[in-house]
C-alpha positions in Angstrom: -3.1 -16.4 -26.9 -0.9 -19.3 -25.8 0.0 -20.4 -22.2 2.9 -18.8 -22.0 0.7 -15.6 -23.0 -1.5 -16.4 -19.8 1.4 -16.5 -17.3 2.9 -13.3 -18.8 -0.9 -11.3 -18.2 -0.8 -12.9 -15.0 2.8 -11.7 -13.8 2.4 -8.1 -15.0 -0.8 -7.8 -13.1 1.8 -9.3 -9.6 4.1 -6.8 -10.9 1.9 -3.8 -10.7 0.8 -5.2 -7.2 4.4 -5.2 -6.3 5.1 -1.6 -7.4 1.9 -0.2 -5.8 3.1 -2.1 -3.1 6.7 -0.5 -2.8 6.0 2.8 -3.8 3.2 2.3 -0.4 6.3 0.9 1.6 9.3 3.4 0.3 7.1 6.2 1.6 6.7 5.0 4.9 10.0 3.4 5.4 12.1 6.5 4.4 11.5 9.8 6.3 12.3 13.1 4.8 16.1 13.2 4.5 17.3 16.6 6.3 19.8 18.5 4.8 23.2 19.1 5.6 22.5 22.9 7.0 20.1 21.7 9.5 22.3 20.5 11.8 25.4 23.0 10.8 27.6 22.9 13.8 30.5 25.5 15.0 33.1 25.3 17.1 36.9 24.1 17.8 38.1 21.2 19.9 39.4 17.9 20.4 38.3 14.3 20.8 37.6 11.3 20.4 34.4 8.7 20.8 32.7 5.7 19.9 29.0 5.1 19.2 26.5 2.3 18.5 22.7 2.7 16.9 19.8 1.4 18.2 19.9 0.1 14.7 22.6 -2.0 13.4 25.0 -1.0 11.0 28.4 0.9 11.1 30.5 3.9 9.3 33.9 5.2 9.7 35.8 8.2 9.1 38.5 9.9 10.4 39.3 14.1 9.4 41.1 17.0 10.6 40.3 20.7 10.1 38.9 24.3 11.2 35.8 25.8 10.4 31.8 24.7 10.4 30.4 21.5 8.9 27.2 20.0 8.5 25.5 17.4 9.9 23.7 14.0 8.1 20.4 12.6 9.8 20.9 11.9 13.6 22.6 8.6 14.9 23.2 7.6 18.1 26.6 7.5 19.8 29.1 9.0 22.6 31.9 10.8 22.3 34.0 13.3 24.7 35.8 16.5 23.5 37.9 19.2 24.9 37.8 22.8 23.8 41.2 23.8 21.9 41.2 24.8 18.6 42.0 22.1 16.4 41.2 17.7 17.2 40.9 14.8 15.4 38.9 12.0 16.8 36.9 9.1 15.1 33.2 7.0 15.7 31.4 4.2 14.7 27.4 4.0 14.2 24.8 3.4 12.6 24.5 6.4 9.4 27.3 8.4 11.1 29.9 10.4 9.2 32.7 11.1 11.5 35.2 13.6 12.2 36.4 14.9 15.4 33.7 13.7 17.5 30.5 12.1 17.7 27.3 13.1 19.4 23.7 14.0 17.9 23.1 15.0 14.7 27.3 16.4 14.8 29.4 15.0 11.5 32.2 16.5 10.3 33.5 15.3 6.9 31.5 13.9 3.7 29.0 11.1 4.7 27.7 8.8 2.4 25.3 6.7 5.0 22.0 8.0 6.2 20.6 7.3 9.9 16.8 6.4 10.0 16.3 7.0 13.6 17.1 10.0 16.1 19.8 9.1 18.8 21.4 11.3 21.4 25.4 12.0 22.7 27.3 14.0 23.4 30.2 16.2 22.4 31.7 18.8 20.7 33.0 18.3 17.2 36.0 20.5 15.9 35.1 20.8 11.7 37.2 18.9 9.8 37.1 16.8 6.8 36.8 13.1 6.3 34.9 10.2 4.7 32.3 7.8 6.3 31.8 4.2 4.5 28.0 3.1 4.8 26.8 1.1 7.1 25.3 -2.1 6.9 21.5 -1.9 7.6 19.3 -4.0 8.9 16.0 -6.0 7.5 13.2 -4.8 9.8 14.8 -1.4 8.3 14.4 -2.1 4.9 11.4 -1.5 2.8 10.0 -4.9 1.6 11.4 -6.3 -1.2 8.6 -6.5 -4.3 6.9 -10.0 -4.8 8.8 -12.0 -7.5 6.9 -12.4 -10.5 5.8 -16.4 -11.0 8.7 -18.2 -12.0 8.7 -22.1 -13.0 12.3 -22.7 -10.8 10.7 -20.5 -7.9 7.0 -22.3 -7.8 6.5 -20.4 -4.1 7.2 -16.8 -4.7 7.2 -14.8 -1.4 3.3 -13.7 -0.8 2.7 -9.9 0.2 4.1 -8.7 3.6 3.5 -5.9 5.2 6.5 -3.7 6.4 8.5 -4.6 9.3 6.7 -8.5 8.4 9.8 -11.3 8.9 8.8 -13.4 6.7 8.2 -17.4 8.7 8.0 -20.7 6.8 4.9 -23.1 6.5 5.3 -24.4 9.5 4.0 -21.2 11.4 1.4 -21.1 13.7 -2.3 -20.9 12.0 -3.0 -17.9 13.6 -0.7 -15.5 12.3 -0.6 -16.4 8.9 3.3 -15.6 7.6 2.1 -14.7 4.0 -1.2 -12.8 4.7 -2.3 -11.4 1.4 -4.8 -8.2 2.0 -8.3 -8.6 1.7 -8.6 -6.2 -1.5 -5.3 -7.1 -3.0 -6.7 -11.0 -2.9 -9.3 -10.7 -4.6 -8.1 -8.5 -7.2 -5.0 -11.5 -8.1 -7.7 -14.3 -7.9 -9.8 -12.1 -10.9 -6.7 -11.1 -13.0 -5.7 -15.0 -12.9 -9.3 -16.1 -14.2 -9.0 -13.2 -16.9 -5.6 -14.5 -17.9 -6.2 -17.6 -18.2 -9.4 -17.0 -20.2 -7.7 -14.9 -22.4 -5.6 -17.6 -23.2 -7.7 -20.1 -23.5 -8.2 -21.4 -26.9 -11.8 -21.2 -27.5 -13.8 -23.8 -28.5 -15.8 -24.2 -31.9 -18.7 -21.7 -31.8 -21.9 -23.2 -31.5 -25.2 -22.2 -30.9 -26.6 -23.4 -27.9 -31.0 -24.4 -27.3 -32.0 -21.3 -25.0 -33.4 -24.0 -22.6 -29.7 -25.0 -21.8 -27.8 -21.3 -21.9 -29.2 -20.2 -18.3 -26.5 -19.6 -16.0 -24.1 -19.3 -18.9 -22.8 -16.4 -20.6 -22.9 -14.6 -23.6 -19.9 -15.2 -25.7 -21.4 -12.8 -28.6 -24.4 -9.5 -28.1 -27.8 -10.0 -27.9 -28.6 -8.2 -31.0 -32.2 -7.7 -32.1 -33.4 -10.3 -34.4 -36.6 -8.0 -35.3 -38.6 -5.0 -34.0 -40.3 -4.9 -31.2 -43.0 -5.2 -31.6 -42.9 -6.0 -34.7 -46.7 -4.1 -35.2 -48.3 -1.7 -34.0 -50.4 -3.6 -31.0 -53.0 -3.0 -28.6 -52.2 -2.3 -24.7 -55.5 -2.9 -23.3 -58.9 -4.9 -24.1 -61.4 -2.8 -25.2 -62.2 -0.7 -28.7 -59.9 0.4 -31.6 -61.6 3.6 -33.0 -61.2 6.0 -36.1 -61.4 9.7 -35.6 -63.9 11.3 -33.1 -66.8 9.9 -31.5 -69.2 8.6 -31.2 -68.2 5.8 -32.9 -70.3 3.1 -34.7 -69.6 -0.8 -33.8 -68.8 -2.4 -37.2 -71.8 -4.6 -38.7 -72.7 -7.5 -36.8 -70.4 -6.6 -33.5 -71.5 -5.1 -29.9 -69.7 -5.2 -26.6 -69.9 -8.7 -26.6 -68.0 -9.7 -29.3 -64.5 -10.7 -29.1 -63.8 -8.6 -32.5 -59.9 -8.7 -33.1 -58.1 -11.1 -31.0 -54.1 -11.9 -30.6 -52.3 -13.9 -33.4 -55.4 -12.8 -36.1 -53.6 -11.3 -39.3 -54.4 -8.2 -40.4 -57.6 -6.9 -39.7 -59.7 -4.8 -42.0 -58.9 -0.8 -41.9 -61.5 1.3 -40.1 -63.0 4.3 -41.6 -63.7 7.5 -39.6 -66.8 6.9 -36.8 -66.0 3.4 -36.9 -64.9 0.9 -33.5 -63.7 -3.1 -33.2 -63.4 -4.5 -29.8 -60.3 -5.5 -29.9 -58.1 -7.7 -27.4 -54.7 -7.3 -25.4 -51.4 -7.7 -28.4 -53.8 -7.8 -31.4 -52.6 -6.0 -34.0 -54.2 -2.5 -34.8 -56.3 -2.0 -38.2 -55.2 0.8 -40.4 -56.1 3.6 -39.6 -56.9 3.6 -36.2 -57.1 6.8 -33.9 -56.6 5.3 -30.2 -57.5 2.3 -28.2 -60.4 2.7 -25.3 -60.1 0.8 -22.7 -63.2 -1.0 -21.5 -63.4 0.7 -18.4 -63.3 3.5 -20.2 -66.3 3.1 -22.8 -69.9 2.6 -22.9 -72.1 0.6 -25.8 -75.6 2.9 -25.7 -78.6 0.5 -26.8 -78.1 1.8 -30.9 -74.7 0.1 -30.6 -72.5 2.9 -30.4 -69.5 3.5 -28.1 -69.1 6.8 -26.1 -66.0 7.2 -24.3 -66.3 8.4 -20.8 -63.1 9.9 -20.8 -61.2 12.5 -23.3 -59.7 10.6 -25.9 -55.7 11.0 -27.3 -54.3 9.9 -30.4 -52.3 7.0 -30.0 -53.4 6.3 -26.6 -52.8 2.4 -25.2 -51.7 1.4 -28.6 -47.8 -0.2 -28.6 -46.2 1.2 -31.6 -44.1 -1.1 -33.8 -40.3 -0.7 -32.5 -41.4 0.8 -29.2 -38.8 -1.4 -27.5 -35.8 -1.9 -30.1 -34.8 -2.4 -34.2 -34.0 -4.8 -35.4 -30.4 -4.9 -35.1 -30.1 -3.2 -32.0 -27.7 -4.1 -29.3 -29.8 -5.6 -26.2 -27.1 -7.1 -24.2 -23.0 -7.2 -24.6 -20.8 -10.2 -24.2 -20.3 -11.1 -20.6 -23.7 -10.8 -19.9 -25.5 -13.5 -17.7 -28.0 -15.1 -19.3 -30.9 -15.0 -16.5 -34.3 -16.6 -16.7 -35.4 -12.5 -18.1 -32.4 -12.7 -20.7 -34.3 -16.1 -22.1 -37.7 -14.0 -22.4 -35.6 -11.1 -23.8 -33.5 -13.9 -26.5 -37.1 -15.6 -27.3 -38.8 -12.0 -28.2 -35.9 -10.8 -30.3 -36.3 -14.3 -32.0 -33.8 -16.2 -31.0 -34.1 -20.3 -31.2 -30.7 -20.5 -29.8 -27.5 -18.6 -28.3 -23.8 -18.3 -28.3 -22.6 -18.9 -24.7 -19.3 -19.5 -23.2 -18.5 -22.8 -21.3 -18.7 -22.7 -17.7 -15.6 -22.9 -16.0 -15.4 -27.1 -14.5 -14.9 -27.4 -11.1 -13.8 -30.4 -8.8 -14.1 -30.4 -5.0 -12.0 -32.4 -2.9 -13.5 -33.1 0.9 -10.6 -33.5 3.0 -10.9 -34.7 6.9 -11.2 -38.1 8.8 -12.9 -36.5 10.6 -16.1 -36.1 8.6 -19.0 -38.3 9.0 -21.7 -38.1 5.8 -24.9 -38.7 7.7 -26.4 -39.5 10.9 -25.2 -37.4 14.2 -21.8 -36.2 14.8 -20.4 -39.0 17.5 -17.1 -40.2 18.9 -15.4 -37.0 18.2 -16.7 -37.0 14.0 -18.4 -34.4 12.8 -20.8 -34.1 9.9 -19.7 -32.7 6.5 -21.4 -29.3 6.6 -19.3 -28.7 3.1 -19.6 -31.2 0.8 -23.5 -30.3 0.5 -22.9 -27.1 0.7 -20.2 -26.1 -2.0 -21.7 -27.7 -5.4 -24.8 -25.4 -5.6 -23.2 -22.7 -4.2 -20.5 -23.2 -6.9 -23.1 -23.7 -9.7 -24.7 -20.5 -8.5 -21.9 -19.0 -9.3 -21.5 -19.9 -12.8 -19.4 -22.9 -12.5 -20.5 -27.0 -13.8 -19.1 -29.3 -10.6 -17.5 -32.3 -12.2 -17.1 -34.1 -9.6 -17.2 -34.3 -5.6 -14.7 -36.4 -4.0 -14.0 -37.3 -0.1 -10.1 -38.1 0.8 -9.5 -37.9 3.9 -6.6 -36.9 5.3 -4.2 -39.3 2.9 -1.6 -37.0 1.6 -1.2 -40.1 -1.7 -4.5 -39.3 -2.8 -4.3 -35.8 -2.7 -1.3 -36.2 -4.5 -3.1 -38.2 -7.5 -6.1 -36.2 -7.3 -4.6 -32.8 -8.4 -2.2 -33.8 -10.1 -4.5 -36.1 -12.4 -7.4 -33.6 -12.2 -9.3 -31.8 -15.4 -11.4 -29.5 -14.3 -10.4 -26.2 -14.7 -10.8 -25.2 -10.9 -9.8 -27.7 -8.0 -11.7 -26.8 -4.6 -10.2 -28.2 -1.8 -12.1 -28.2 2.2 -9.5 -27.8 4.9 -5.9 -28.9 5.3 -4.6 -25.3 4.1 -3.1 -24.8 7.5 0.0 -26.2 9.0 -1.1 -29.5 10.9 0.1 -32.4 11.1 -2.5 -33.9 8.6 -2.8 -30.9 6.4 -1.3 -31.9 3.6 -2.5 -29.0 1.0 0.6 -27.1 1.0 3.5 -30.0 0.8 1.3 -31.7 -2.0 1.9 -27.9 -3.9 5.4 -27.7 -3.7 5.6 -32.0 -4.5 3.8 -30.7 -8.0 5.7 -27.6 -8.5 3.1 -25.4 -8.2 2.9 -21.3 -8.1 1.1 -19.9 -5.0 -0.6 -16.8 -6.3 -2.1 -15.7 -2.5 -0.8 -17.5 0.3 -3.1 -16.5 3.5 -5.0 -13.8 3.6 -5.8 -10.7 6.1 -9.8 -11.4 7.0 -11.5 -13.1 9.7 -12.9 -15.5 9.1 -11.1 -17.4 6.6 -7.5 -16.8 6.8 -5.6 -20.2 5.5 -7.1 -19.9 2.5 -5.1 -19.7 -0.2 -5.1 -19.4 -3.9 -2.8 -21.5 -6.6 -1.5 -22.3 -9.7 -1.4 -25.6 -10.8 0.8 -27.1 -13.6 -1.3 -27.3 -17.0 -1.6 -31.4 -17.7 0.1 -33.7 -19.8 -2.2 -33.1 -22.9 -1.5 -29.1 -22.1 -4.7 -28.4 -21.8 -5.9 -25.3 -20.3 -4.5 -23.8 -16.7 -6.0 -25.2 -13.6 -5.9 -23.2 -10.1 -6.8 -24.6 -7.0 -8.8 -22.5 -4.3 -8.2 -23.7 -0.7 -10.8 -23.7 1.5 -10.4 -23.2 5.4 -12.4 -26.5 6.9 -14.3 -24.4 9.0 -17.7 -24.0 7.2 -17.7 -19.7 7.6 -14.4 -19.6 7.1 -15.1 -21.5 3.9 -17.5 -19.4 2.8 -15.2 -16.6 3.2 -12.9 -18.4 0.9 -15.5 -18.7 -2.0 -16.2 -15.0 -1.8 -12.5 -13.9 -1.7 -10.9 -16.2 -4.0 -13.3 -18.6 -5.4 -16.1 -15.6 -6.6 -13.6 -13.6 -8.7 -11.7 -16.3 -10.1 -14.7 -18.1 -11.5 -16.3 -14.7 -13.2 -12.6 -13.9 -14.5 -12.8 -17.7 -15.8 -16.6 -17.1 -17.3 -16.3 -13.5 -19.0 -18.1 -12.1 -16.6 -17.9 -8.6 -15.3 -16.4 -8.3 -11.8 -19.4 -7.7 -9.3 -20.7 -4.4 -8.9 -19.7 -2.6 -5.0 -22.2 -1.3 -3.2 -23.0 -0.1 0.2 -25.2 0.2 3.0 -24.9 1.6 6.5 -24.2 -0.5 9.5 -27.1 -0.4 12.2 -25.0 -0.7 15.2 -21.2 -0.1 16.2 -19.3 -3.4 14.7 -16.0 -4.5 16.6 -13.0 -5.0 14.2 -10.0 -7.1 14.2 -6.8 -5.0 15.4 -5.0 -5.9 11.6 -7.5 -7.7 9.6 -10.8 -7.2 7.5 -13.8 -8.8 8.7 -16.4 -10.8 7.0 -19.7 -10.6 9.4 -23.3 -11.7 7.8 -26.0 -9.2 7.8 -29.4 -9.0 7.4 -31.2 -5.8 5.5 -33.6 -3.9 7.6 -34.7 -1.1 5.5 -31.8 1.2 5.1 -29.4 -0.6 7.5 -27.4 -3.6 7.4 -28.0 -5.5 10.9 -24.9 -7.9 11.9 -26.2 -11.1 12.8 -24.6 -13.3 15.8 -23.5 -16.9 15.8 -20.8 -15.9 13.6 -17.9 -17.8 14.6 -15.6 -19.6 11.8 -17.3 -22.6 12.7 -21.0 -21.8 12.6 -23.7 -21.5 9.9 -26.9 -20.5 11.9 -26.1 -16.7 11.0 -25.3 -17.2 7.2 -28.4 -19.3 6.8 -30.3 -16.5 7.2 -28.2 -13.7 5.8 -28.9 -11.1 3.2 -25.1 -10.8 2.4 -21.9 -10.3 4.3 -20.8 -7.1 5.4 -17.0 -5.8 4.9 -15.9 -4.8 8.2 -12.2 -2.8 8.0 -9.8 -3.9 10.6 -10.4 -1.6 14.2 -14.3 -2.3 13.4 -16.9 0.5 12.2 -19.2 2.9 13.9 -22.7 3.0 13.7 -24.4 3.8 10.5 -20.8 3.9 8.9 -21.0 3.1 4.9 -19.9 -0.5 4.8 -19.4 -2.5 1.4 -21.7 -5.5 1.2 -21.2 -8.9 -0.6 -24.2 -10.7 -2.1 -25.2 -14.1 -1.7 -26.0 -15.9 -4.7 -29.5 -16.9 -4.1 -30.7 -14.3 -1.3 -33.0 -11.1 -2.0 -33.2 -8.1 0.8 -35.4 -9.2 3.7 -36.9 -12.3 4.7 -36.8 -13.7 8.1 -34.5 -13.7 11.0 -36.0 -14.4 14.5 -33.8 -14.5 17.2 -30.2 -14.1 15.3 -30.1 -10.4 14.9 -31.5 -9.8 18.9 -28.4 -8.4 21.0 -26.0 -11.0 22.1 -25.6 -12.4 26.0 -22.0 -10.7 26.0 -21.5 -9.4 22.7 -18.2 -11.4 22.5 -16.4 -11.8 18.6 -14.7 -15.0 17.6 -12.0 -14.1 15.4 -10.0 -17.5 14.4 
């Protein structure tokens, strides 16, 4: 699959968001449209009026008649009338057809414009005939227009916006992101991009990599059985292979002290019936062997021979060959991780070697004067909390870090550095706002670059941003650049919206598996957003922990895994969806961070 393949996958999968998207919006933003007979009105008279909406827009139509006509949707608009049989009169206003008169929900004539709110007047219309031209209407009143699909003389396509959303350039304040991408939707474009562009990728030349170097990669073919296993019928237990009922008779020149058959021996002699071996944990079996005693389980009398102390079953503690798999079977598909287990698992079946997929390359860009690299924070610097944070996150999530460089705030060398850069992801740390030295999204639109998700709805974390970059001068593969808020949370929000998906898409690897636990305690929500709170497992429950403010990392330190919190917040023991850290297990220690807070107050930005 070629490039060009890539951005096609990539704008079908916007597409369908778009549609989902304004199927979601025609439905809200168009009422049921009444018929004409619910508003049929009667009666004879004459007049005239003029109307406005309290939405803009216009219509006009003059007619003159007898009889009963119906009425369109309700406008707003005043009009007077007198009472004698025939009139004439005309109105202006939003979705009004017009006739003799105007008032609510009264037309008389054909109408071709609908209103989408109720308004009141008055009069009395005589029916009469007439035409009404549309009016214009507004764009809070329009459903949203879809997202363009990615287009190379349109690098910034309009992000998502909710209904009613005006849309406000770069330049708008940080806390109401003007392209807010939700939660769900975000993650869902930052995996379709990394499946794209894998798709298109042009793989490399298969080659079979040492199992020592394939952990953390994964498997670009199956894990197919090499052999049986295992491949002999083994013992489960140390103690005494026997041949038909007891008691049995220790083979000449053994008792209970001999080691008899031991691992890694070849085959042992058969046993005839009466007959018993001690025999050790994965030795093979001799032919014809009933059952394995354990030693526990057996007693050598002084005449040397074994009585079992327990009733003894055919077959019992003794591995039969193929227990486990063929030879030829299927252990693990493609996509699979390969985990320190899946190297035991590759070693058994026989394998000296595996096919893996590369790991997607990733660079990550520091940006800040502000950022001091060691010693205290003084004279208004901070320490980089980042910069040793991302790489083994990063590599914990599958991904080889090329390269870790600090910039500053120098708009040049962010310039150079993506537009000179190799790896197949670029991670950036802070300037995704709209600052006066962040410098992440006038460097995009310098290099002509495609915004895929442009803010997004959580807390905390919302400048982050996800984007295409132009492929390089020796087209080589696609690069995408994940912006990271600078706040350390926020940034860790950031990895596991964009950043976690778009590396597994990138990998072959299967999008992460929801699950969910219920909350311990009531959770406050953001009035729009989805939050991101850490929370430690206690049994059944997920506990929220405090100190979890943008800025801090005292809560995720500790933290079992983030907690998805729906905007308005979430009642106690309500089902929440959890995401996993890469390196945590359920448990561990917590002290004083899950204890009830002084005054229980959230930071949001």
């Amino acid at each position: 699959m070629s490039g060009n393949a890539a951005d096609a996958e990539l704008d079908e999968a916007l597409a369908l968001v778009n549609e989902d998207r304004d199927r979601a919006g025609t439905s809200a933003a168009h009422p049921a449209r009444k018929t004409a007979d619910e508003h049929a009105v009667t009666g004879t008279g004459k007049g005239d009026g003029t109307g406005a909406a309290a939405d803009p827009g216009t219509g006009s139509g003059t007619g003159r008649g007898t009889g009963t006509e119906a009425a369109t949707t309700p406008g707003t608009g005043t009009g007077a009338a007198t009472t004698s049989g025939t009139g004439t009169g005309s109105a202006t206003g939003r979705g009004i057809a017009t006739g003799s008169a105007t008032g609510r929900g009264i037309a008389t004539g054909t109408a071709t414009d609908r209103g989408a709110r109720p308004g009141t007047g008055t009069g009395t219309a005589a029916p009469a005939t007439g035409t009404a031209t549309p009016g214009t209407p507004p764009p809070a009143d329009t459903p949203t227009a879809p997202l363009p699909n990615p287009n190379p003389a349109s690098p910034f396509p309009r992000a998502p916006q909710g209904p009613h959303t005006p849309q406000a350039p770069h330049s708008a304040p940080k806390h109401a992101p003007p392209h807010a991408t939700r939660w769900v939707e975000a993650r869902a474009i930052a995996r379709r991009a990394g499946v794209a562009t894998a798709r298109a990728a042009v793989p490399s030349e298969a080659r079979a990599t040492p199992l020592p170097h394939t952990l953390g990669r994964t498997l670009a073919t199956p894990l197919t059985a090499l052999t049986d296993l295992p491949s002999f019928d083994t013992s489960a237990m140390d103690g005494w292979a026997v041949a038909g009922p007891g008691p049995w008779n220790l083979l000449s020149g053994t008792d209970d002290r001999s080691p008899g058959i031991l691992a890694g021996q070849d085959s042992p002699e058969p046993l005839g019936d009466g007959e018993a071996v001690p025999i050790a944990t994965g030795a093979r079996i001799p032919r014809d062997t009933t059952a394995v005693i354990r030693s526990e389980h057996g007693r050598v009398d002084d005449k040397g021979h074994l009585h079992a102390r327990r009733e003894v079953v055919p077959g019992q503690d003794i591995r039969p060959r193929g227990q486990e798999c063929r030879v030829g079977e299927q252990l693990l598909p493609p996509g699979a991780p390969v985990t320190p287990a899946v190297l035991g698992l590759a070693a058994a079946a026989g394998y000296d070697a595996l096919y893996v997929t590369d790991r997607p390359r990733v660079e990550v860009l520091v940006l800040g004067d502000e950022l001091l690299t060691s010693g205290l924070p003084q004279e208004g610097r901070i320490r980089d909390a980042l910069g040793p944070m991302l790489p083994p996150w990063l590599r914990a999530l599958g991904a080889e870090v090329t390269a870790v460089r600090r910039l500053g705030d120098d708009a040049e060398a962010l310039h150079e550095a993506l537009a000179t850069a190799t790896a197949d992801v670029v991670v950036t740390t802070g300037g995704t706002a709209s600052g006066p030295v962040d410098h992440v999204h006038p460097t995009l639109r310098r290099l002509d670059a495609e915004l895929l998700v442009d803010g997004v709805a959580v807390r905390p974390g919302h400048p982050m941003l996800l984007a295409r970059l132009p492929a390089t001068a020796d087209g080589g593969r696609t690069r995408h650049l994940v912006g990271l808020p600078g706040n350390p949370l926020a940034a860790v929000s950031g990895l596991l919206t964009l950043a976690e998906p778009l590396l597994r898409g990138l990998g072959g690897r299967p999008a992460a598996e929801p699950y969910t636990a219920p909350v311990k305690d009531d959770v406050p929500g953001h009035p729009q957003d989805t939050r991101l709170v850490p929370v430690a497992l206690r049994g059944e429950y997920a506990v929220p922990l405090h100190y979890n403010g943008p800025a801090m990392l005292r809560s995720i330190a500790v933290a079992d895994g983030l907690a998805v919190i729906p905007p308005q917040g979430a009642s106690r023991r309500q089902e929440l969806e959890l995401l996993d850290l890469p390196w945590t297990e359920p448990g561990g220690m917590h002290g004083e961070l899950s204890a009830p807070g002084a005054d229980g107050e959230v930071c949001f930005t």
